[in-house]
C-alpha positions in Angstrom: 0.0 0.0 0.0 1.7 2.8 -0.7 1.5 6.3 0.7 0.9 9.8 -0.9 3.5 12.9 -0.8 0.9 14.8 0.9 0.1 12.6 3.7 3.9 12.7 4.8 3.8 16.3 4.3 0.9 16.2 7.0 2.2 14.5 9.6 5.7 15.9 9.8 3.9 19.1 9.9 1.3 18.0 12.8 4.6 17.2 14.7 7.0 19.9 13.4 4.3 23.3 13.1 7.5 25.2 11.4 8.6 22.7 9.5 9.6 23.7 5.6 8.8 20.2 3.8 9.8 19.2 0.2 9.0 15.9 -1.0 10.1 13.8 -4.2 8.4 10.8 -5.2 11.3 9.1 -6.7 10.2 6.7 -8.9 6.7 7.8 -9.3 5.2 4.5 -7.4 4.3 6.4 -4.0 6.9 4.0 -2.6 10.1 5.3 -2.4 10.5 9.0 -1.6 13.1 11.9 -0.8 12.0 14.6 1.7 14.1 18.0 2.4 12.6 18.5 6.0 13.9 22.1 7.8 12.7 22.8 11.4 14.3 24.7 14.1 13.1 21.6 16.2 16.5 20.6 15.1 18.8 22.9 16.6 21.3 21.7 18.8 20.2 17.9 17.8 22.6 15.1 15.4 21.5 13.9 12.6 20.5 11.2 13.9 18.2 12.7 16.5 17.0 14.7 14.1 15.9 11.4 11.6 13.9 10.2 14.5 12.3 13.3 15.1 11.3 12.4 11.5 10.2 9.2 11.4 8.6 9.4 15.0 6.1 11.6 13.0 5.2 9.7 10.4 4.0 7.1 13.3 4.9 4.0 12.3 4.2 4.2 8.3 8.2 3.8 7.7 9.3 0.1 6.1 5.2 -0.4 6.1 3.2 2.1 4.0 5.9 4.3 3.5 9.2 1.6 1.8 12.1 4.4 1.4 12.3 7.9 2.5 15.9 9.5 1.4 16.2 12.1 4.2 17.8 15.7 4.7 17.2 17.5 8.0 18.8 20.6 8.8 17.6 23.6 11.0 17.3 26.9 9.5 19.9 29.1 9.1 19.6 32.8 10.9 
C-alpha cells in the first residue's frame, strides 16, 4: 500500500508546526520518496536525533506504507 506525498507532508507538519517540507516521489510508485525537512526543532540535535524526530512523525508508516524515505534535515539558518 503505498503512501501519498501529501500525507507525509501532514504528519511531519502536525509534529514539526514550522517545519519547511519538500517531498520527491522518486520513482513515481508512491513508494520510495526523498523529503528536504527544515525545522528549528533541530537545533542543537545530530543527525541522527533529528531522523527520528522524522520518522517518530510519520508514526509507524516507515518500512510499512511508506518503503524508502531518502532524508535531509537541517535547522534553518539565521
Amino acid at each position: 500500500m503505498a503512501m501519498d506525498a501529501g500525507e507525509i507532508e501532514r504528519l511531519i507538519k502536525e509534529a514539526l508546526p514550522d517545519a519547511r517540507v519538500t517531498i520527491e516521489d522518486l520513482r513515481g510508485d508512491g513508494d520510495h520518496y526523498a523529503a528536504h525537512v527544515v525545522s528549528s526543532a533541530f537545533r542543537g540535535k545530530s543527525r541522527v536525533q533529528q531522523h527520528q524526530l522524522v520518522y517518530q512523525a510519520l508514526r509507524g508508516r516507515m518500512g510499512n506504507e511508506l518503503h524508502a524515505l531518502a532524508l535531509q534535515t537541517s535547522a534553518p539558518e539565521d
